[in-house]
FIDODO-62215 format. One record per residue (C-alpha): residue in one letter; x, y, z. Coordinates in steps of 0.001 Angstrom, whole numbers, plus 500000, padded with zeros to 6 digits. Example, Ala and Ser with C-alpha at 12.3 -4.5 7.8 and 13.67 -1.06 7.14 Angstrom:
residues 2
A512300495500507800/S513670498940507140/
This chain:
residues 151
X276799192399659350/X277686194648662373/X277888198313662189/X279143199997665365/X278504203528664492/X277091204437668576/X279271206583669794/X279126210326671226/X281580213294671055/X282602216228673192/X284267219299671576/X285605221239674446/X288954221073675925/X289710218355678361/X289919221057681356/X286620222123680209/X284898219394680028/X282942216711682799/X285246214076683643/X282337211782683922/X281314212840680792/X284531211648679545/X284080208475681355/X281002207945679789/X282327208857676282/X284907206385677081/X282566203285677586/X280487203732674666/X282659204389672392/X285414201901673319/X284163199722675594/X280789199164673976/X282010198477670273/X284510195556671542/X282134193997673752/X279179193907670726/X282240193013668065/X283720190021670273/X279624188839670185/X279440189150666381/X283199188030665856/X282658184707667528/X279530184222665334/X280553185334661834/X284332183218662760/X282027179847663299/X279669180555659799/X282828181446657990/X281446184497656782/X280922188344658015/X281453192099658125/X282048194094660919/X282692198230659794/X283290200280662598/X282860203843662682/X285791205888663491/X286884209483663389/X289356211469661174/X290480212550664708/X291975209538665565/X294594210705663133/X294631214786664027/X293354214560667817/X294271217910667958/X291441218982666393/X289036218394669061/X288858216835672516/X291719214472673523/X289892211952674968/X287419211365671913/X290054211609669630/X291775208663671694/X289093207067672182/X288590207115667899/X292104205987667294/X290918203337669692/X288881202285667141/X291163202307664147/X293948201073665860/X291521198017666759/X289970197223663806/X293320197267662043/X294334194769664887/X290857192625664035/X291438192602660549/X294479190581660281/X293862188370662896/X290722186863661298/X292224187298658246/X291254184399655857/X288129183419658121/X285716184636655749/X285276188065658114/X285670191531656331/X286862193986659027/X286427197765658368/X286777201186659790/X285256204433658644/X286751207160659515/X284272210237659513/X285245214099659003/X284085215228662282/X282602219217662446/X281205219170665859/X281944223017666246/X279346223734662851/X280083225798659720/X279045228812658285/X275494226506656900/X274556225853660276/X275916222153659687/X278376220131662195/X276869219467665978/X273951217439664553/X276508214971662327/X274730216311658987/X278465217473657817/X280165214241657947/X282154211967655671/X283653208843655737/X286891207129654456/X288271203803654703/X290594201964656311/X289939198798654230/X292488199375651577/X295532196630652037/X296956198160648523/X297898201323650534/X298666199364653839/X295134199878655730/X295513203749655447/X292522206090654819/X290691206037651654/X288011209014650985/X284529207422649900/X282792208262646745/X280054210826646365/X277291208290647545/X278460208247651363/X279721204537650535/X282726203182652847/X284558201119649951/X286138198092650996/X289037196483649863/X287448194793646796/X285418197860645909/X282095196866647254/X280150199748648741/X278564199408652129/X275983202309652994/X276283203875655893/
């Protein structure tokens, strides 16, 4: 099983922010997650069995919400596991994305910056077309036969 869940955000406006930061952001969070999925890909393909769940953002859906660029670079993510998932469809490899709640700006508790407010959905849901599905109490990203996966 791979996980990609590395990743790092940036909350202020693209004219605010380091360019190299965003550069950066860019590699890891794109870059990074298809060059350690094409490694597991090829091996779960040849045993006939695998899961790969990556971990995406509820901004690559709203990218207004925060900064451009990680919001891109999250429907990156979605957009490419979506992608991944039918082409090694019937190949024994379960394809996932999460898609997180992102708070990076905190709340009234404190909560957000440090990733203690998140939650996940799935994308694994071919009943409604791949489109988000909110997880159960228990942090679980369900897949599309109702297994759980903890995150």
């Amino acid at each position: 099983m791979l996980v990609n869940s590395a990743g790092i955000g940036v909350s202020a406006p693209l004219l605010q922010s380091d360019v190299d930061k965003m550069e950066e952001m860019i590699k890891l969070n794109v870059s990074v997650l298809v060059r350690l999925t094409y490694a597991a890909a090829i091996g779960f393909v040849t045993r006939g069995k695998g899961t790969i769940i990556n971990i995406s953002s509820s901004v690559a859906i709203g990218p207004e919400t925060l900064n451009g660029v990680f919001g891109a670079t999250k429907a990156f993510v979605l957009a490419f596991s979506q992608s991944l998932r039918h082409e090694l469809e019937g190949k024994g490899v379960r394809v996932q994305a999460c898609m997180e709640r992102e708070n990076l700006a905190g709340d009234a508790k404190g909560k957000g910056a440090s990733g203690s407010n998140r939650e996940a959905e799935s994308t694994d849901a071919p009943e409604r077309g791949g489109l988000p599905r909110s997880s159960d109490e228990t942090g679980k990203c369900r897949g599309a036969k109702g297994a759980g996966h903890r995150r």
